[in-house]
N, C-alpha and C positions, 0 to 999 in steps of 0.2 A: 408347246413351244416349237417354233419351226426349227427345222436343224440348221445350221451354218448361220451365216452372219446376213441381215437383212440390210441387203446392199441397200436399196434404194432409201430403206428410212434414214438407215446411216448417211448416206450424203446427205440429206434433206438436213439431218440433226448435226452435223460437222457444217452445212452453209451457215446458219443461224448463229452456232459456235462461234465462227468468223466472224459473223455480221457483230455480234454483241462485244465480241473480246477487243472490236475497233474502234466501237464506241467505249471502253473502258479507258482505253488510252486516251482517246479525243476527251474524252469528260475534262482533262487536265485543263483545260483549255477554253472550258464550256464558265462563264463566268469568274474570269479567272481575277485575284487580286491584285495588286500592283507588288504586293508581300502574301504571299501564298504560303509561309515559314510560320506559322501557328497552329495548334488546334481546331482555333475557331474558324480557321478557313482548312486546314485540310481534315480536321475529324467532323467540322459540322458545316461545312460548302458554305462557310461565309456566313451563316443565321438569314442567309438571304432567298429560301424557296417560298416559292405563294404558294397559293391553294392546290390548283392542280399537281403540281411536284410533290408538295407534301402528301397529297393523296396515294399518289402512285406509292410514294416511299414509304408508307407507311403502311398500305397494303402490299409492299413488295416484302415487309420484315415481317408482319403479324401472318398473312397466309401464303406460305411456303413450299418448297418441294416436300416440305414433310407432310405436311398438312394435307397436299395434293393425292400422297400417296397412303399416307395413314387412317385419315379419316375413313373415308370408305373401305380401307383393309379393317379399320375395326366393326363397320356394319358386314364386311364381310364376315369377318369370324364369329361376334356376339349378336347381332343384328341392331332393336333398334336403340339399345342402349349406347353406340357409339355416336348416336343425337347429339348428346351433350351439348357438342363441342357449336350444335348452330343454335341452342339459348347463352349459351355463355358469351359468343359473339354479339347477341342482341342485348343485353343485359349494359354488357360491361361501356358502352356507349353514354346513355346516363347516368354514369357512377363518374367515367371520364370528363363529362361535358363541366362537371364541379370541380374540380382540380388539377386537368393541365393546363389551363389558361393561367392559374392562378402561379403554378408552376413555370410556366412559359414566362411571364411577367418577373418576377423575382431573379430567374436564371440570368436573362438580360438584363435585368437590371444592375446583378453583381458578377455580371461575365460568365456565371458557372457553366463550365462544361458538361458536368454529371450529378447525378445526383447524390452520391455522397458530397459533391461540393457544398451543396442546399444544406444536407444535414449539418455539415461543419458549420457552415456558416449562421445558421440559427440555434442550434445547439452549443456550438464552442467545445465540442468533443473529437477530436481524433482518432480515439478508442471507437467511438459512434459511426466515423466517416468510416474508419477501415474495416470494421462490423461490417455494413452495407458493401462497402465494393468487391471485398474479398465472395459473399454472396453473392453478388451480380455477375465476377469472373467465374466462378463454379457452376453457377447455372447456365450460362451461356456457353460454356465450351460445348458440352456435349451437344444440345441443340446444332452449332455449327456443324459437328461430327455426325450428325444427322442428315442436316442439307446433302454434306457426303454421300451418305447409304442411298440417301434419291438418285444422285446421280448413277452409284454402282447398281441399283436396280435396275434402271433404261438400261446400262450398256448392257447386263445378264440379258436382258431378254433381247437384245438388239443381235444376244450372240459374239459380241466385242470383247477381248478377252484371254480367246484362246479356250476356254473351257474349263472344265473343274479340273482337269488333268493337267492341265498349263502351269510351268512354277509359277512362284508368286508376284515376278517381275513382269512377267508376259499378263498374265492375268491385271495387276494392280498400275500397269503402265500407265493406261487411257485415262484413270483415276488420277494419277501422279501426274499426268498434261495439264490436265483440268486444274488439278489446285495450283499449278506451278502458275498459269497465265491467270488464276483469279489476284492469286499472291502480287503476281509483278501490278498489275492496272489496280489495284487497293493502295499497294505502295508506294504508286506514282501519284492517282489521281483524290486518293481519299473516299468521302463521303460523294461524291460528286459522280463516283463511278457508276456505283447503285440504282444512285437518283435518276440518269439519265436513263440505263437499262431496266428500268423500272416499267418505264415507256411498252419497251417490247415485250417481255415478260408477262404483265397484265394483259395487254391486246392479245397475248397466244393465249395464257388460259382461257381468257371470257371464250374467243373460239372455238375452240379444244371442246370445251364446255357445252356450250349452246349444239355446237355438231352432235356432240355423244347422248345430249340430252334425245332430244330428235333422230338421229340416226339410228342408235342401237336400241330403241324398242321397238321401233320399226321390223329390225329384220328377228328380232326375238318375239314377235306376235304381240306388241301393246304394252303396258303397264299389266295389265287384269295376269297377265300371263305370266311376267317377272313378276310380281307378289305371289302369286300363287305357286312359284317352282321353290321361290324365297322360302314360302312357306313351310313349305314341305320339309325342305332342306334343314328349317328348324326344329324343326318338331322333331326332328331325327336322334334317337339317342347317340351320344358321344360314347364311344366304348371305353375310353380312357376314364371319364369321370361317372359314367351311369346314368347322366339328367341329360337331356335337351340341349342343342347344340346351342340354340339363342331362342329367341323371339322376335317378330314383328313389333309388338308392341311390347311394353317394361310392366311387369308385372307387381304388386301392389308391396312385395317385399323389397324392391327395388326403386321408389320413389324418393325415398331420404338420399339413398346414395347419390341418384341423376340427381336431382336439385341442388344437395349440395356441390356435389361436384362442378355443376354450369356455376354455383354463385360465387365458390373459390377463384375457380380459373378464371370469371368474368376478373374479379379484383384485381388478381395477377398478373392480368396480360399484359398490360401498359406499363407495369414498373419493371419491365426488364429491360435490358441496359442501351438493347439497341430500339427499342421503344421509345426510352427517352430520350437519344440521341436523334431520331429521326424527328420526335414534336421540337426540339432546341434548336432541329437545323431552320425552322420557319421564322419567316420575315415579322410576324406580328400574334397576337394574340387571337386575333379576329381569323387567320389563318385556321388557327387548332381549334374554336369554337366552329366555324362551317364545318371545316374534318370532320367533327363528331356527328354530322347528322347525315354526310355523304357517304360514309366507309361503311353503313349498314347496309348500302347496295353488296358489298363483299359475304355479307351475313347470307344474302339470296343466293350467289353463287356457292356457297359452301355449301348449303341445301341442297343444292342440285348436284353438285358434288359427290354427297354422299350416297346419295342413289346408285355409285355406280358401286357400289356394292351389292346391294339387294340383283345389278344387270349381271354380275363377275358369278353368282352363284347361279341368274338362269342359264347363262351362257355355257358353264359348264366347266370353269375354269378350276386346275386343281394345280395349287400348287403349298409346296411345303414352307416356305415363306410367304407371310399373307401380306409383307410388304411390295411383293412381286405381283399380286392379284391383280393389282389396276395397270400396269403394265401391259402383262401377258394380255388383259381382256382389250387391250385397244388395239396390241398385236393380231388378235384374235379376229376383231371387227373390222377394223379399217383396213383400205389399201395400204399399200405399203407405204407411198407417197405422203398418205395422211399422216400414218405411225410415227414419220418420222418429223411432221410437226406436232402433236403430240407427245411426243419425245422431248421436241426441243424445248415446249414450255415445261415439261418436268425439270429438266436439267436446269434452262434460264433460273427457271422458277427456287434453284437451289443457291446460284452464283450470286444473288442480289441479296437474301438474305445473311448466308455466309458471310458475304461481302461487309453489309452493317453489323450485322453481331461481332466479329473479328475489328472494327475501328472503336465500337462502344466502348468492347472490352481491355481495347488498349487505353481508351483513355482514361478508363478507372483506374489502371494499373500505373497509369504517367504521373494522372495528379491527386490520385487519392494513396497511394503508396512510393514510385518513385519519388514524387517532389515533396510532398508533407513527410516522409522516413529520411527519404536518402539526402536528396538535394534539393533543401528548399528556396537555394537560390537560382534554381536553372528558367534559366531565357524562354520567351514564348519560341524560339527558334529549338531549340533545347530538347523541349517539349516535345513539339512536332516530329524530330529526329526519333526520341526517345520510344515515341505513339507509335512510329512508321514500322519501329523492330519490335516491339512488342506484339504488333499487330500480325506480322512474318508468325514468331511464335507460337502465338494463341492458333493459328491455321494448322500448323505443325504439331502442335498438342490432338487437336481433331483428329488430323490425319492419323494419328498412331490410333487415336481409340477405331476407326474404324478398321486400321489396318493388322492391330495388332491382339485387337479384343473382342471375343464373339459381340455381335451385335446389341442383345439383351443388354447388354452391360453399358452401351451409350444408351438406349431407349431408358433403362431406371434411373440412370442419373438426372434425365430430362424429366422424366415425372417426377423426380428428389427436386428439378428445379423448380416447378408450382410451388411445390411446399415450403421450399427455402425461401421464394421470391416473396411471398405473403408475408412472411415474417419481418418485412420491409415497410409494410403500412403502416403499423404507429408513428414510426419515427420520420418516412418521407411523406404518407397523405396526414396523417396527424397535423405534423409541423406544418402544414401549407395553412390551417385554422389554428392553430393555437402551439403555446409554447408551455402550456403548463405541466407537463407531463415531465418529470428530471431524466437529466440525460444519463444518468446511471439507472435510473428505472428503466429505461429504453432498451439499454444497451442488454441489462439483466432478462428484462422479457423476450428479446431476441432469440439470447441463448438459451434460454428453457423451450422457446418455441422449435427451435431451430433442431434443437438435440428429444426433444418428444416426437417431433413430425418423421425424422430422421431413422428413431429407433422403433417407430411404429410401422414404418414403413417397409422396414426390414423385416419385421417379428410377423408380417401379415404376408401371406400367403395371395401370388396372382393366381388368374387361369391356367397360365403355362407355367408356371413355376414357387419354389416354393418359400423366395424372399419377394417384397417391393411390392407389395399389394395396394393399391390406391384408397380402399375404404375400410374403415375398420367400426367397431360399437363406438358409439358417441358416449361415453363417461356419462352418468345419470338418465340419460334419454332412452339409451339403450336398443336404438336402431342404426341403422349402419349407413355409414357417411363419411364425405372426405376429410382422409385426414390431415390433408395440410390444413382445413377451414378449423375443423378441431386447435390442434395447433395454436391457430392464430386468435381462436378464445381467449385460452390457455397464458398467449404471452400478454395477452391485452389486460389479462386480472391481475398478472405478475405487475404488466406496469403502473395501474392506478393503484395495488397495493402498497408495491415498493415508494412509490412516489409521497406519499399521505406519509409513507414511515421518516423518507429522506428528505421532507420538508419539517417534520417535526423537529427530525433533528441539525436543522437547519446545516444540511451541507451543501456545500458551496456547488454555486450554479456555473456553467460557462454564458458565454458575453453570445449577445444576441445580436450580429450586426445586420440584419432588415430591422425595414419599419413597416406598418399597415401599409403603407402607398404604395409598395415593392409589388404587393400583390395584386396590385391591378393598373400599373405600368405597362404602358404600350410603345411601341420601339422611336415614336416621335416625341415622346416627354422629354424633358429636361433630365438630364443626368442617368440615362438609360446607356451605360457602360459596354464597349465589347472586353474590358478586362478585369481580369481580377482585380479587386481591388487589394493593397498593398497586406489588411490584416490576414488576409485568405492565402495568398500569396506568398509571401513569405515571413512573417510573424508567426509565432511556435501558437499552435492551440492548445486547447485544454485537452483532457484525457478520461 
């Protein structure tokens, strides 16, 4: 790490700064409504992006500063087991291309902002809708508080800070900038902000990308050369645990776990809150069906991504955070000039996500809790109000996990959040094909999944440490596999059991307000709604 502050990437990474925090403000302005005072135009820009917006947006929430930085920190540290992460982006494409259209259609059709709306509103449970969102705000906070730690990695290595010796004010300053101006232009401009800085963001990675691919083997002697130091580098006993640092390749006790793990996360990825917030903000169904076959270009990029872990161990880079590893290695290689675009798409790359996860998670909190608990009479103006501070605090909730709590501890609640998010299938991809399934059985497999995934996850043992392990024995099978996927077995036998018992004894179902046509409505049909409709709205639901 170079000593002092690395003036020139730092300007490069404060111009960019500017440039995007300008357009966060302008976004307000960027398709603006004649009534900008809703949800649906400040938490979801109107339901009016096409293809390319939704593209950006939607690769601006799913691959992330975290993503940017983690990914390859975990082929740095385990090597090629942190793969995963580019089958489960291939995967989870055709599982999607079946049910957010169908998602997409419905939501517009009865105005839902989120997906607990969908649930309430097919289900007729409340108990169900707040199940689901309370879920969706837990797993997304820390993710957001994540985006954070990308950004506090650039400035470490950029040297910004003041140093390890700095109080916590001088040090956690530049961090406290950064969320204050993501905070205000979220507040102003909504969903709308993201979407447009999306634009830059994406252009900086692919570049960022495409240079380091090319570049840094170049001055590292080829590919033949990074596999071969890679190699080594694994093979190497770990003095801590006694075995081999990683592998190259996943070795044959290790198959059940990768697979599972890509076919969990594939499922997962899209039901998280700023996921389905980003397909709800599209103008039509036909939008989110092309999405699904263009965002695997993203899948290529992560690929090449990941590589630059296998280059961070030729290169030589040692550092005791492995979230710092791709940092320091572009510090390492590039001029200075580069580093600090480089830099600025890690950081971009953290403000766009933030940005959507922090508006999703308020609106679960407006109208899946505020308005159905508190006030179910409040005004789509009301709402939006309501959305705007909620959205302040979920930022503020981040900020403290990473301010005030070692880092591990936002990283395992994000892995807690695959596992919790899955527990979400029955009841939001189920209901998109059928309603057979009772809404008390639903709500019961939830909770068994959600508190098995929860307490396994704790009782199992990671690499570095000795709670939150990701894979555990599969019950019967007796190889080792993810356990949120276990889990979500788990809650899925709960619900076809419970459901056989609680139709026999014929207890009472809630009101199902779609019909078949809902799910394949497109935004020019007849009676294709931007509000709520009055049952959903403000009529008491079932429980």
């Amino acid at each position: 790490m170079k000593d002092g502050v690395n003036g020139v990437a730092l300007a490069v990474f404060l111009f960019f700064f500017v440039v995007v925090t300008a357009m966060g403000f302008l976004a307000a302005r960027w398709r603006k409504a004649e009534n900008a005072d809703s949800l649906d135009e400040w938490g979801l820009g109107g339901r009016s992006f096409g293809t390319w917006v939704t593209w950006f947006l939607l690769g601006g929430d799913l691959y992330t500063a975290y993503t940017f930085v983690a990914v390859p920190a975990a082929i740095y540290a385990a090597g090629a087991a942190g793969f995963f992460a580019v089958p489960y982006t291939i995967i989870t494409y055709p599982l999607v291309f079946t049910f957010l259209p169908r998602l997409w259609s419905v939501a517009h059709k009865h105005g839902y902002v989120t997906s607990s709306d969908f649930v309430r509103g097919r289900f007729g449970s409340r108990g169900l809708s707040l199940a689901l969102a309370v879920t969706g705000i837990l797993a997304t906070m820390p993710y957001i508080a994540l985006q954070l730690v990308g950004i506090q990695a650039v400035l470490d290595v950029m040297g910004v800070g003041g140093g390890e010796n700095a109080n916590w004010f001088v040090k956690d300053l530049p961090l406290l900038i950064a969320f204050g101006v993501l905070a205000a232009y979220t507040y102003s401009s909504g969903l709308r902000a993201p979407a447009l800085i999306a634009f830059v963001k994406d252009a900086l990675i692919y570049i960022v990308i495409i240079v380091a691919i090319i570049y840094i083997p170049i001055k590292l002697g080829g590919f033949e050369s990074i596999f071969s130091k890679a190699g080594a580098a694994f093979a190497a006993e770990n003095p801590a645990t006694g075995k081999p640092r990683g592998s190259l390749v996943p070795g044959a006790d290790a198959q059940w776990s990768y697979a599972t793990l890509a076919l969990g996360s594939a499922m997962a990825l899209f039901l998280y809150p700023h996921s389905v917030t980003a397909v709800l903000s599209s103008r039509s169904r036909n939008v989110i069906r092309r999405n699904t076959t263009i965002l695997p270009l993203y899948s290529l990029m992560l690929g090449l991504l990941a590589m630059l872990g296998f280059m961070a161990i030729a290169a030589g880079v040692k550092v005791k955070n492995g979230q710092l590893a791709i940092p320091q290695l572009f510090e390492d290689m590039f001029p200075d000039w580069f580093t600090g675009v480089a830099f600025a798409a890690i950081g971009i790359g953290a403000l766009v996500p933030a940005a959507i996860m922090s508006i999703a998670a308020a609106n679960l909190f407006t109208r899946n809790i505020y308005k159905d608990f508190l006030k179910p009479d409040a005004s789509p103006e009301h709402e939006a109000k309501v959305s705007k501070l909620a959205s302040l605090l979920v930022k503020v909730g981040a900020l403290v996990f990473v301010l005030t709590l070692d880092k591990t501890v936002a990283i395992n609640f994000q892995l807690l959040g695959g596992i919790w998010i899955l527990q979400t299938v029955p009841a939001l991809v189920g209901g998109l094909f059928t309603r057979w399934p009772h809404r008390w059985a639903l709500l019961a497999g939830w909770a068994v999944g959600m508190t098995y995934g929860t307490w396994r996850a704790y009782a199992t043992p990671s690499a570095t440490q000795d709670h939150f392990g990701n894979t555990n024995l599969i019950p019967l099978i007796g190889e080792k596999g993810y356990i949120g996927l276990t889990a979500f077995v788990l809650n899925v036998i709960v619900v076809i059991v419970a459901t056989f018992a609680l139709r026999a004894l014929k207890a009472p179902d809630g009101v199902d307000l779609t019909r078949p046509s809902d799910y394949t409505a497109d935004a020019g049909d007849p009676g294709v709604r931007a509000e709520l409709p009055p049952a959903i709205a403000g009529a008491p639901g079932g429980h």
